[in-house]
C-alpha positions as CSV (number, residue, x, y, z in Angstrom):
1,X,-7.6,15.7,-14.9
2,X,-7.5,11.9,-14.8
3,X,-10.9,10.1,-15.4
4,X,-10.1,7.2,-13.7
5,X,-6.9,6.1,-11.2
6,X,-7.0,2.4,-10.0
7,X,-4.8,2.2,-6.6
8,X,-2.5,-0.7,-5.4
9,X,-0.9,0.1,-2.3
10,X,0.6,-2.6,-0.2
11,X,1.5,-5.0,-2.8
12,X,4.5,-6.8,-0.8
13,X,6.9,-8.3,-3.5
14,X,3.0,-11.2,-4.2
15,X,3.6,-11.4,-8.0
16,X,0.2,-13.3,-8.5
17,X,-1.8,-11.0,-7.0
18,X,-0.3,-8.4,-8.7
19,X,-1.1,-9.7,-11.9
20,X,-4.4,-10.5,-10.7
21,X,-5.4,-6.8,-10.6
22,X,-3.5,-5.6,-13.3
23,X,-5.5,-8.2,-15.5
24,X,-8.8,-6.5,-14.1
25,X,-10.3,-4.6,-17.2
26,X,-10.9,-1.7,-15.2
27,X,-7.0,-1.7,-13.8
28,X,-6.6,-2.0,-17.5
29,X,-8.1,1.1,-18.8
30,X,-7.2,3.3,-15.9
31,X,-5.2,6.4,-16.8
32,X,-2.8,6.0,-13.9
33,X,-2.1,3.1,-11.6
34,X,-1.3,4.7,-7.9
35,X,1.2,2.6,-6.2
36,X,1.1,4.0,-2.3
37,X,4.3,2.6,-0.7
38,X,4.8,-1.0,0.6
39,X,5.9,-2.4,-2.8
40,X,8.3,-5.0,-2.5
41,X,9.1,-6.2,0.3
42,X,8.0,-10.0,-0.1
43,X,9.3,-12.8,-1.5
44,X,9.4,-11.7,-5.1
45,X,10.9,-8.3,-4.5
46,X,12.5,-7.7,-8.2
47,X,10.1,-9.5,-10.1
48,X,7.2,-7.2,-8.4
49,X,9.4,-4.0,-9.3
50,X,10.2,-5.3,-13.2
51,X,6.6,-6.0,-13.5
52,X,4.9,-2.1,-12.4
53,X,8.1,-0.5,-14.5
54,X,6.3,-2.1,-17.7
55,X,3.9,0.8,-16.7
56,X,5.8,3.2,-17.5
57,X,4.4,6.7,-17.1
58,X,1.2,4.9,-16.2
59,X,2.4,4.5,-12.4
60,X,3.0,6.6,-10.2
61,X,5.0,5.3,-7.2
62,X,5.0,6.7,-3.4
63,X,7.5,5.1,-1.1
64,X,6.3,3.6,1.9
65,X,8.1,2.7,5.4
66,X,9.2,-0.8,3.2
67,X,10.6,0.9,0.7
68,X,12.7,3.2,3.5
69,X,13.8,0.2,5.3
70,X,15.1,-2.3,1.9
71,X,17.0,1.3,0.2
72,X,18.7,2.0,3.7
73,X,19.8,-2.0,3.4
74,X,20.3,-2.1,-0.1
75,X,22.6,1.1,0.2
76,X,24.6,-0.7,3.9
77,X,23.1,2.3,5.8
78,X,22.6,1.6,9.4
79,X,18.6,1.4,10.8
80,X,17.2,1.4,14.0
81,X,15.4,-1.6,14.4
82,X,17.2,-5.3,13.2
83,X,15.3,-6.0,9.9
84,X,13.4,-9.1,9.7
85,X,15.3,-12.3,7.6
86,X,12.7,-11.2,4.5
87,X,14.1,-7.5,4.3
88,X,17.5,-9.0,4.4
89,X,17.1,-11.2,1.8
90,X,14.7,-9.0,-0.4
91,X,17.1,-5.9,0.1
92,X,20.1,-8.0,-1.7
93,X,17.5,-9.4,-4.9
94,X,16.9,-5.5,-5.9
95,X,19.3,-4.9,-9.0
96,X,20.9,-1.6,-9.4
97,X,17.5,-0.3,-11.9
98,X,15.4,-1.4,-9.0
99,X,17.1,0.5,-6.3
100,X,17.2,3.8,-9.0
101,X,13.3,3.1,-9.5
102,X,12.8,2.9,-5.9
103,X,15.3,5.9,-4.3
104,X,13.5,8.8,-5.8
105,X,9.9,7.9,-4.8
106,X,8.1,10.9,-3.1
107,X,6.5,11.0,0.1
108,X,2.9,12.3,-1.7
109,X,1.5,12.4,-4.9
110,X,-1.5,14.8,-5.6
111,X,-3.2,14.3,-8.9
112,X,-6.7,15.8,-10.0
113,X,-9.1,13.2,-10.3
114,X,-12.9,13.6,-12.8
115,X,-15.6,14.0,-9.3
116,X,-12.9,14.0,-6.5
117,X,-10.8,17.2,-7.3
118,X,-7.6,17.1,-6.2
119,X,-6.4,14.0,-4.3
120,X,-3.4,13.3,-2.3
121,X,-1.6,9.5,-2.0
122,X,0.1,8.5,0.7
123,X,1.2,5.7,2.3
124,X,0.7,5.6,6.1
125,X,-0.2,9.1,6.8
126,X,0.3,12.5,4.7
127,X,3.1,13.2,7.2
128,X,4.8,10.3,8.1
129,X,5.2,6.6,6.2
130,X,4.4,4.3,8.8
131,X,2.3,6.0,12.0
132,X,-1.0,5.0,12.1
133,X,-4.4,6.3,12.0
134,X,-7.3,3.7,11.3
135,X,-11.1,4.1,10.9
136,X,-12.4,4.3,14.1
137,X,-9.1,6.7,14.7
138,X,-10.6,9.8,17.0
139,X,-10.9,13.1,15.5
140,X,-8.2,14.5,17.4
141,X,-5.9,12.2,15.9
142,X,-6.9,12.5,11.9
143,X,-6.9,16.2,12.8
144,X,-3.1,15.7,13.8
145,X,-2.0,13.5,11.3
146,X,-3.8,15.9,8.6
147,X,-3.1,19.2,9.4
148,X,-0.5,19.9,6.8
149,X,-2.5,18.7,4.0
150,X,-4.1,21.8,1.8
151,X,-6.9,22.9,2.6
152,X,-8.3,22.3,-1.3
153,X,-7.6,18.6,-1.1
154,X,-10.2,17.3,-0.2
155,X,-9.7,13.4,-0.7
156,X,-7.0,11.3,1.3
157,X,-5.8,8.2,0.3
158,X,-3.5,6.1,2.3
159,X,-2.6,2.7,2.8
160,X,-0.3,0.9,5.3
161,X,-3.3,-1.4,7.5
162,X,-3.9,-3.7,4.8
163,X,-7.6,-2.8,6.2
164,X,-10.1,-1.5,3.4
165,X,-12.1,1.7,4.7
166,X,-13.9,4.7,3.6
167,X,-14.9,7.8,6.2
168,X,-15.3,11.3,6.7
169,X,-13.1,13.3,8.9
170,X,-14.1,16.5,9.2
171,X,-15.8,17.1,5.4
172,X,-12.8,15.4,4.2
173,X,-13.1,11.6,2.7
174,X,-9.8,9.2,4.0
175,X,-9.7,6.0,1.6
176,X,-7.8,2.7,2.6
177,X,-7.6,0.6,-0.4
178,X,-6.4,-2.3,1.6
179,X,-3.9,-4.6,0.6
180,X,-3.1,-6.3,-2.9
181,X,-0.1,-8.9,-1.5
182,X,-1.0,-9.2,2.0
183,X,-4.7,-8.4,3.0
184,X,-6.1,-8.3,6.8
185,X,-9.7,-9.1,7.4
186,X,-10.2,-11.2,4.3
187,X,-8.3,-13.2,1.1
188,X,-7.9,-12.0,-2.6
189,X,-6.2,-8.6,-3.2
190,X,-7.9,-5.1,-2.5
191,X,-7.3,-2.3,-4.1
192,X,-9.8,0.9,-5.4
193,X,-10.7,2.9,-8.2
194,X,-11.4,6.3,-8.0
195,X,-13.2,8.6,-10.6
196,X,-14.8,6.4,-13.7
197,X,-17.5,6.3,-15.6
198,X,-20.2,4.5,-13.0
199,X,-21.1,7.7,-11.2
200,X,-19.4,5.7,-7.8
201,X,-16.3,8.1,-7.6
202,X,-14.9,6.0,-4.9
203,X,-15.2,2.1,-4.9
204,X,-13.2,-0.6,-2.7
205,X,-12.6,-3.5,-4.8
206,X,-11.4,-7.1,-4.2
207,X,-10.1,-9.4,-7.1
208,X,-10.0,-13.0,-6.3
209,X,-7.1,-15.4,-7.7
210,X,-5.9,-19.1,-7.5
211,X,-4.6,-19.1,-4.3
212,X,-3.0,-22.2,-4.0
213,X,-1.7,-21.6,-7.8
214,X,-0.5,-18.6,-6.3
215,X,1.4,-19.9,-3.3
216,X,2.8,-22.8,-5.6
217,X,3.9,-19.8,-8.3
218,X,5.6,-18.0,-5.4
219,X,7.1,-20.9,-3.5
220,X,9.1,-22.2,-7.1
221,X,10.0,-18.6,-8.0
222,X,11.5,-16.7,-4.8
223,X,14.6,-18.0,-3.8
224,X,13.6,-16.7,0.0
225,X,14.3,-19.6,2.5
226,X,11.6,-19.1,4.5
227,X,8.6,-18.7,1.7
228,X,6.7,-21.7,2.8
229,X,6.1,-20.4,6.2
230,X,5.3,-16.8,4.8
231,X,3.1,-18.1,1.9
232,X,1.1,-19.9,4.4
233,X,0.8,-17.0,6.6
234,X,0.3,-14.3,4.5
235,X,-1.1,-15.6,1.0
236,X,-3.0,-19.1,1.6
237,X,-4.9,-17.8,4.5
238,X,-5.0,-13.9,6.2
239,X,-5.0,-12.3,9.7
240,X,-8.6,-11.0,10.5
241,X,-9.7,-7.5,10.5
242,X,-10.2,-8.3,14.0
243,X,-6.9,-9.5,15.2
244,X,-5.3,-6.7,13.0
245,X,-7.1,-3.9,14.7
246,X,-6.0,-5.1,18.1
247,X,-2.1,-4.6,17.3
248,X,-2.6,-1.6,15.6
249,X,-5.1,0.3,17.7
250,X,-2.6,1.2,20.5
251,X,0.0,2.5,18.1
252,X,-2.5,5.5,17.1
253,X,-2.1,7.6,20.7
254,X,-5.7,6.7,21.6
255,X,-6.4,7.0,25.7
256,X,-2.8,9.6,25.2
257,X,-3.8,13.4,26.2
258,X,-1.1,14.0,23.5
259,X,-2.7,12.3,20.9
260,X,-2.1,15.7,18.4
261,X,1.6,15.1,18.8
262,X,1.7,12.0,16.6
């Protein structure tokens, strides 16, 4: 059993804010950092990677629909949809111990964590790595998208929204840590502890760092030829909640009568 497990899921290749939650104390002291999927596909792709491998055993890495999309690059396999100029360029920074780091990633990790039992990490949904089922999701769909989970887990963690949340579906509690490299709905970089010593077995948490440090940091160190635009879209300010919610809402089957079909 793990007393404590901080999670960073959605990280996208942000260095600053990286290091911005790793330098949190309780980050620190955790007995594993979670790393749901979404890793590094941003603008400092192999410095993000080099950085969590200093974890070592600490971390535990599930791959995410990013981490799909820069292997099947990296590796000159063919994918369905034309990658954006970012993937491109981020697939062909990953060094050989990058790619090996990232190729074996599983789809889940369960670990039992002190007042949550056993939990199970994911990135988009237990079952797939980039469908999506949000907060105010129906029950029909979490139903779906859960069924193959055990019936002894109990706690869900995924990530993929960049949107913090914490409900209930169906006696079961679904945690979105939000986003570490590029949050929706608000700046700084979210992430969540579960288990500790406070008595709050779940908390959402937001660090705050130098932004304009950070996009200064990024802009001298990537190498990307497009990082202004991107820092300024994604770092130095950040879509709303709002405006997030409206693109993804339609993508989770709601107002479909086959909505338990994925």
């Amino acid at each position: 059993m793990f007393e404590s497990v901080a999670v960073l899921s959605d990280i996208h290749g942000v260095l600053p804010a990286l290091d911005a939650v790793l330098a949190e104390p309780d980050v620190a002291a955790a007995d594993v950092v979670v790393l749901p999927g979404d890793i590094a596909l941003g603008p400092q792709p192999a410095q993000v990677v080099d950085r969590l491998l200093e974890l070592g055993d600490r971390a535990r890495w599930v791959h995410g629909n990013c981490e799909r999309e820069l292997l099947a690059l990296a590796h000159g396999e063919a994918i369905e949809e034309e990658p954006s100029p970012l993937a491109r360029w981020a697939a062909a920074q990953l060094r050989p111990h990058h790619i090996e780091a990232l190729d074996s990633l599983p789809h889940n990790e369960i670990l039992d964590v002190h007042g949550l039992g056993d939990v199970l990490f994911c990135h988009a949904t237990p079952r797939d790595d980039e469908e999506f089922a949000l907060v105010d999701s129906s029950y029909e769909r979490w139903s779906a998208v859960l069924a193959g989970v055990p019936k002894y887990v109990r706690t869900i963690v995924c990530g993929h929204t960049h949107m913090p949340y914490l409900r209930l579906v169906d006696r079961r509690t679904v945690v979105n840590p939000g986003s570490v490299g590029m949050p929706y709905g608000n700046t700084g970089a979210h992430w969540a502890l579960l288990g500790g010593a406070t008595g709050a077995a779940i908390q959402l948490r937001r660090t705050d760092y130098d932004i304009e440090t950070a996009c200064a940091e990024i802009v001298a160190t990537s190498g990307f030829p497009g990082v202004d635009s991107w820092v300024d879209e994604f770092v130095r300010t950040s879509y709303s909640d709002v405006e997030a919610h409206g693109v993804f809402a339609p993508k989770d089957g709601r107002g479909l009568s086959n909505v338990t079909d994925g």
